[in-house]
N, C-alpha and C positions, 0 to 999 in steps of 0.2 A: 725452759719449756715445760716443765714438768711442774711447776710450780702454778703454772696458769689454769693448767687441765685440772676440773673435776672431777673427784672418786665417789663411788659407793658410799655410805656411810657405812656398810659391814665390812670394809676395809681398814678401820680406825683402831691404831696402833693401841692393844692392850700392855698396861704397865707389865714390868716385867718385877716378882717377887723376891726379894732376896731373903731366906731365914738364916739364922747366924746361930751356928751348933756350939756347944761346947766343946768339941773332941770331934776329931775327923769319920766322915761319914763309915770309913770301912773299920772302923776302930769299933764303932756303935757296932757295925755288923757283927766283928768276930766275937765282943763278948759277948753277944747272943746266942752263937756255937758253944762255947764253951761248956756248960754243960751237958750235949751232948754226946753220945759213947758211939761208938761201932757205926752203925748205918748212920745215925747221923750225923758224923762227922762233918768239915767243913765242905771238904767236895762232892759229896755224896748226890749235890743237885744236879754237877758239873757232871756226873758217872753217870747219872738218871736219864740227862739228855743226850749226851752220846752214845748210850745204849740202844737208847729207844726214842727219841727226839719228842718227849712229852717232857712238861712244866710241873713243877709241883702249884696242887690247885689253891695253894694260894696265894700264885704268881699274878701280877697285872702286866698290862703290856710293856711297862717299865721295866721291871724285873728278865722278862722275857727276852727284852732286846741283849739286858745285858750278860744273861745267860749266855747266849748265842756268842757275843763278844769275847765274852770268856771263855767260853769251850773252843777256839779257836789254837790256846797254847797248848792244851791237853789230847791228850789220845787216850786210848786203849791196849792195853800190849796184855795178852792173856786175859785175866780177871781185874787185873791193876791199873790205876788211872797213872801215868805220867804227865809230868809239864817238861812240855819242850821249852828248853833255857834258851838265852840269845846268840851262843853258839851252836846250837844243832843237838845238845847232846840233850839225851831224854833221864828226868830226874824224876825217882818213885816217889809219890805220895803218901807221907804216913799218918797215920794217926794221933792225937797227943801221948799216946802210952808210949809209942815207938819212939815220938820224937824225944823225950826223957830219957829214955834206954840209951838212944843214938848221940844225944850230948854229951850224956857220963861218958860214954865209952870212948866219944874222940877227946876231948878235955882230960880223961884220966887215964890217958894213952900212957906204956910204956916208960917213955920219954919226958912225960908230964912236963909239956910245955906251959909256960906262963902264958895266955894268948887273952888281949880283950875280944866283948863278945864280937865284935866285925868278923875279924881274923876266924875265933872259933865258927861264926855261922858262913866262910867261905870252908873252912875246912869242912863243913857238914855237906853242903853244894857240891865240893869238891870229891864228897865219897858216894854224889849219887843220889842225893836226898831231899826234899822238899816239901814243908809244909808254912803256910799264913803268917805265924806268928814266931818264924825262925831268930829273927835278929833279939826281938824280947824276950825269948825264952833263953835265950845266951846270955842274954845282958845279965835276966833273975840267977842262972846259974852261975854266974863271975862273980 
């Protein structure tokens, strides 16, 4: 039936584009943070709009939606942003200087367990902690 009925023509199905990245799109993202310090850090967009539910200006409507998406896992607890993990518990967001600090010191624990990085980036989650580029900074520390 639907095949017989006449449309619009400003209903005519636009191609759909596909580009093909070298390296995954949030890979592209984070080494764009990376140089970054202090305010800028990687969350700092995410802490901007649950503060104050404004965009950095120069967000487009793309950007914006996925803000919104993302600020979803996060809260506010005092000054500190947390991401709420898949079991309920709330893990602090640090900085790269923190996250360095916070590798050495569970990796050259006491005990000094031999752990690959997996293992050491759950023990890191595990003490409470979270940042972007956890499992990779474990791996370069192993």
């Amino acid at each position: 039936m639907a095949s017989i009925m006449d449309r619009p023509k400003e209903d005519e199905a636009r191609p759909i584009l596909v580009e093909q990245k070298e390296k995954p799109a949030y890979c592209m993202s984070i080494e764009g943070d990376e140089g970054m310090n202090g305010e800028g850090e990687w969350y700092s967009y995410i802490l901007q709009y649950l503060k104050d539910g404004t965009y950095p200006k120069s967000a487009n409507k793309n950007d914006q939606l996925t803000f919104k998406r993302l600020s979803i896992n996060y809260i506010i607890y005092g000054e500190r942003l947390y991401r709420i993990s898949y079991d309920g518990i709330h893990l602090l967001c640090v900085i790269a200087k923190e996250a360095q600090q916070i590798i050495e010191e569970v990796h050259e624990s006491s005990y000094r367990p031999h752990m690959n990085a997996h293992m050491l980036s759950r023990k890191v989650t595990g003490q409470g902690y979270y940042w972007t580029t956890m499992e990779a900074n474990c791996k370069v520390h192993v």
